[in-house]
C-alpha positions in Angstrom: -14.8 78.1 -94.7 -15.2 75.7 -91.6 -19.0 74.2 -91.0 -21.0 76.3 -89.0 -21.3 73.5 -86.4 -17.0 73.4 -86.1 -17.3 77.5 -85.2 -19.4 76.7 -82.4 -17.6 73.9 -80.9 -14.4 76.6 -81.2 -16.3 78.9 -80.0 -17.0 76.9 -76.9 -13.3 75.5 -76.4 -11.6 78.4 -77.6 -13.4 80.7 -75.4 -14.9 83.2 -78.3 -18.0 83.6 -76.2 -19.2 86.5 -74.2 -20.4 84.1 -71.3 -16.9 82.4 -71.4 -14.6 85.6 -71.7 -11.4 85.8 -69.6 -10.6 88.4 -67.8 -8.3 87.4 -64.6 -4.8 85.5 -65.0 -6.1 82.6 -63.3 -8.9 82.1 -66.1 -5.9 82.7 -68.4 -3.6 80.2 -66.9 -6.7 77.4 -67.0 -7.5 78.4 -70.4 -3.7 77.9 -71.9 -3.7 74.5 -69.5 -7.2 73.4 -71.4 -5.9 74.3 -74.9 -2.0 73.3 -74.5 -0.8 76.5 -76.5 -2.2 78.9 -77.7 -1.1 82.7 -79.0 -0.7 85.9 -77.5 -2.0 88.9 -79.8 -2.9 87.1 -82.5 -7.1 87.9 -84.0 -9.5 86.2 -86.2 -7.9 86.2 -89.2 -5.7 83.8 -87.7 -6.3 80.2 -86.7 -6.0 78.7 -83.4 -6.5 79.7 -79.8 -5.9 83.1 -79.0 -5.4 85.0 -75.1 -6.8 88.3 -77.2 -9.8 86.3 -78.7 -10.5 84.8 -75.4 -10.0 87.9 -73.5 -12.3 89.9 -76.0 -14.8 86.8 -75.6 -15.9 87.1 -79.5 -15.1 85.0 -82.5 -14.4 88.5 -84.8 -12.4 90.3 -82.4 -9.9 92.5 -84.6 -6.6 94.0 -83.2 -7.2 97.7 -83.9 -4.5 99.5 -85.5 -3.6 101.4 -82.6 -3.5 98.7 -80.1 -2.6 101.5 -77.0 -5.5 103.3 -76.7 -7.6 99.9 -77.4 -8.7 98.4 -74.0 -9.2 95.0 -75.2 -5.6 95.0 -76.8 -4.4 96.9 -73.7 -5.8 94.7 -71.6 -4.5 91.5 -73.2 -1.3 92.8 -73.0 -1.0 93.7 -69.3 -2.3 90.3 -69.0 0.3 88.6 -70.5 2.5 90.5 -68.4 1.1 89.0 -65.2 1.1 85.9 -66.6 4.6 86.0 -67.5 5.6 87.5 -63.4 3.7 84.4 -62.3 5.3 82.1 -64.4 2.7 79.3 -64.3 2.9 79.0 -68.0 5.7 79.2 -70.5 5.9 82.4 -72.5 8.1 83.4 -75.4 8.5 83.4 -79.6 8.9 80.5 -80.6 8.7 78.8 -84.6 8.8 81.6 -87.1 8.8 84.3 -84.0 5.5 83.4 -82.6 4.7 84.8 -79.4 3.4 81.6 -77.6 2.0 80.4 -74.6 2.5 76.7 -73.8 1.2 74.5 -70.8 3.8 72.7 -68.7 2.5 69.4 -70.3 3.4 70.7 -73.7 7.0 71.8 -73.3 8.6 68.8 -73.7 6.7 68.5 -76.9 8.0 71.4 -78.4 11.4 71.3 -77.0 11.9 67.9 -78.7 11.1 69.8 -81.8 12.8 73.3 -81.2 14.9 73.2 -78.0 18.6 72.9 -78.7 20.8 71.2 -75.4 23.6 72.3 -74.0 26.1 70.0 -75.8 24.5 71.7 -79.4 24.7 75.2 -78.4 28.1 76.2 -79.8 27.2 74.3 -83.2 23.5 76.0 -83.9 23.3 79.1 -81.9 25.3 82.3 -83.3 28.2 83.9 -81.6 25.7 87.0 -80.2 23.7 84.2 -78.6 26.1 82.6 -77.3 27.5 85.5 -75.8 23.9 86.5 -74.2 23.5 83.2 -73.0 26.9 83.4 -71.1 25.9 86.2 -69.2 23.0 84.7 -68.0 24.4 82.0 -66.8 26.6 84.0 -64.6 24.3 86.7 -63.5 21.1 84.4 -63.7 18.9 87.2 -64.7 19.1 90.8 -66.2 17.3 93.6 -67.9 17.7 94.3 -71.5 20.1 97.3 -71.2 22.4 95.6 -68.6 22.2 92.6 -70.8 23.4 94.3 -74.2 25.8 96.6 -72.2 27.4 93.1 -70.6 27.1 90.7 -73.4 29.1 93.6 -75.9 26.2 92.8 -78.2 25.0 96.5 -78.2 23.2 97.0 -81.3 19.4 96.5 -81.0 18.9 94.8 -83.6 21.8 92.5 -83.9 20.1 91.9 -79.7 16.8 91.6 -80.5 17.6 88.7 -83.0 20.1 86.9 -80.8 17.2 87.1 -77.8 14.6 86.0 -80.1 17.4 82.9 -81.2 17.5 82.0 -77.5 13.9 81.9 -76.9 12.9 79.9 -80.4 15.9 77.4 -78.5 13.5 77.1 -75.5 17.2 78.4 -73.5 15.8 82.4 -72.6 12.3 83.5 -71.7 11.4 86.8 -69.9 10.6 86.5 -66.4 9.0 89.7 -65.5 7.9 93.2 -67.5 9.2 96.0 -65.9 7.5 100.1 -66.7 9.2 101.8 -64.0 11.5 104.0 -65.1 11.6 102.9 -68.7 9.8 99.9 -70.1 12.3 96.8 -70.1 11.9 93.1 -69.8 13.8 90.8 -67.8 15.4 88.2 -68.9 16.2 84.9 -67.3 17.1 81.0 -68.0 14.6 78.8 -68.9 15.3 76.1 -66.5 14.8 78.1 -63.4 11.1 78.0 -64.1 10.9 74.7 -65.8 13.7 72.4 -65.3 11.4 69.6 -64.8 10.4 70.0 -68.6 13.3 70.4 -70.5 13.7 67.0 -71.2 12.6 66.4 -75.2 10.4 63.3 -76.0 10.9 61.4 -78.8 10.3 63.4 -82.0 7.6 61.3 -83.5 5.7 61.6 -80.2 5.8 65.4 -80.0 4.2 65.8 -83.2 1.4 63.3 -82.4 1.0 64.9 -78.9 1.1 68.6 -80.9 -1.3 67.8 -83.5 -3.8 66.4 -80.5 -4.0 69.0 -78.4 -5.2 71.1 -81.7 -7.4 68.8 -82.7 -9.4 68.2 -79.4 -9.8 71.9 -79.4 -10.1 72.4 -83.1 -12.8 69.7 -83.3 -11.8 69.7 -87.7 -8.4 70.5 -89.3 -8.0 71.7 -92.5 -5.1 71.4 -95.1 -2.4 73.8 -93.5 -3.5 75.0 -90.3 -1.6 73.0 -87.7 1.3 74.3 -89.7 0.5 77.5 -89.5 -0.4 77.8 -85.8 2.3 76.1 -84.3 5.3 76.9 -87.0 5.6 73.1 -88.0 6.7 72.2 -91.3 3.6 71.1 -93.5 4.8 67.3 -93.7 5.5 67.4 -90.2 2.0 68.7 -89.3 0.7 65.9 -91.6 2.8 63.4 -89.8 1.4 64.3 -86.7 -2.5 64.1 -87.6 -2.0 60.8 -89.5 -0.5 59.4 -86.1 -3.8 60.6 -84.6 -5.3 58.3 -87.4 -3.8 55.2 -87.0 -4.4 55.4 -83.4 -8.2 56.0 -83.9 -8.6 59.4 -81.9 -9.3 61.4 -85.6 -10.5 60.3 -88.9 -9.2 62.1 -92.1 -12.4 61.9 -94.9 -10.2 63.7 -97.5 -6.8 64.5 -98.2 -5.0 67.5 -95.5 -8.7 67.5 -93.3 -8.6 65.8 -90.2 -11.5 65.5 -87.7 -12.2 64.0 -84.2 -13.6 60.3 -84.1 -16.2 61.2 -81.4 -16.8 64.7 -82.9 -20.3 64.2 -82.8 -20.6 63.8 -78.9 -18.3 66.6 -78.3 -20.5 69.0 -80.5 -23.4 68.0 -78.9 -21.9 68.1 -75.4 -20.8 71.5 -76.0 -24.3 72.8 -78.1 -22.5 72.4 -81.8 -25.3 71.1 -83.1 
């Protein structure tokens, strides 16, 4: 249970207010550059900034059970598929297979954490990927059917994990979502979108930069949660918030909690208190 006063400051920069709702891919594209990252279809029962919370503009928004006939889940979703034609932000799974929006500013972050360069690709990626990832390069771009059929790596599932390889690499992300004839995505190389930043910082710096941009939206971290909304490793998630100490931007009053050193003027400038 977080302090009343913490759920209102996230309420404010996490966009779980009626008044603050999004509803057009240019709110979404200025709410994922605000927050840094933030997930796609994720609801309240999980922490962190959320493009379905923010679109449904409430703090207990739910994802139904049968998410197509649900116009807030529907409406997400054909959100995130503009978002991803656009291209303004990165889109893909990421850690543990989460579906993940990041801000340019934040991809270096994460790719010094996750991205795997070209001169590691035959040691960590598996021979379906690698295969996938050769066609690519040739072709550039292609829809999941061409890209099985070409790649020989036919069966779904043996696809499926090799594509979701290449996008937790930060290599493959979809460019576009295609419902005409059949529902496909298209898939395309990373660094035609963002070239610019695929270039990892140094490790230690990524988790501090990580664990910031959660915190200045969070307002309070508690033992756990940075792990669990970005797929860091616990010690790793502590690293990065005990950076964010010694620097003076947060203050940790026990062991695993972590909150901003001018919390109180950011609850008051956005009504927390």
């Amino acid at each position: 249970m977080l302090p009343p006063e913490i759920e209102e400051y996230r309420d404010h920069t996490w966009q779980r207010d009626p008044t603050l709702r999004i509803e057009t891919a240019q709110q979404a594209e200025a709410f994922i550059e605000r927050v840094g990252f933030c997930s796609t279809l994720t609801d309240s029962r999980r922490p962190g900034p959320s493009l379905y919370v923010a679109f449904c503009g409430r703090r207990d928004a739910v994802m139904p059970r049968n998410v197509q006939k649900d116009p807030e889940a529907s409406g997400t979703w054909l959100l995130k598929d503009e978002l991803v034609q656009r291209g303004r932000a990165w889109y893909g799974k990421l850690a543990r297979g989460k579906a993940m929006f990041l801000a340019p500013r934040l991809i270096p972050h994460f790719f010094a954490l996750w991205g795997v360069s070209k001169r590691e690709e035959k040691r960590l990626l598996s021979k379906d990927a690698q295969a996938i990832l050769k066609v690519l390069r040739k072709e550039w771009e292609m829809a999941t059917a061409d890209l099985r059929e070409e790649s020989g790596v036919r069966d779904r599932k043996r696809f499926s994990r090799a594509i979701d390889e290449l996008q937790a690499a930060m290599i493959v992300i979809p460019s576009e979502v295609v419902y005409v004839p059949k529902f496909t995505y298209i898939w395309t190389l990373a660094e035609g979108r963002f070239a610019e930043h695929l270039v990892a910082k140094k490790t230690d710096n990524a988790l501090r930069e990580i664990a910031r941009c959660f915190l200045r939206g969070a307002g309070m971290t508690v033992p756990g949660e940075l792990a669990k909304v970005t797929g860091l490793s616990r010690p790793d998630a502590g690293k990065g918030n005990r950076a964010l100490v010694a620097e003076g931007f947060a203050v940790s009053p026990s062991t695993g909690t972590y909150l901003l050193a001018d919390l109180e003027a950011r609850l008051q400038e956005t009504g927390g208190y």
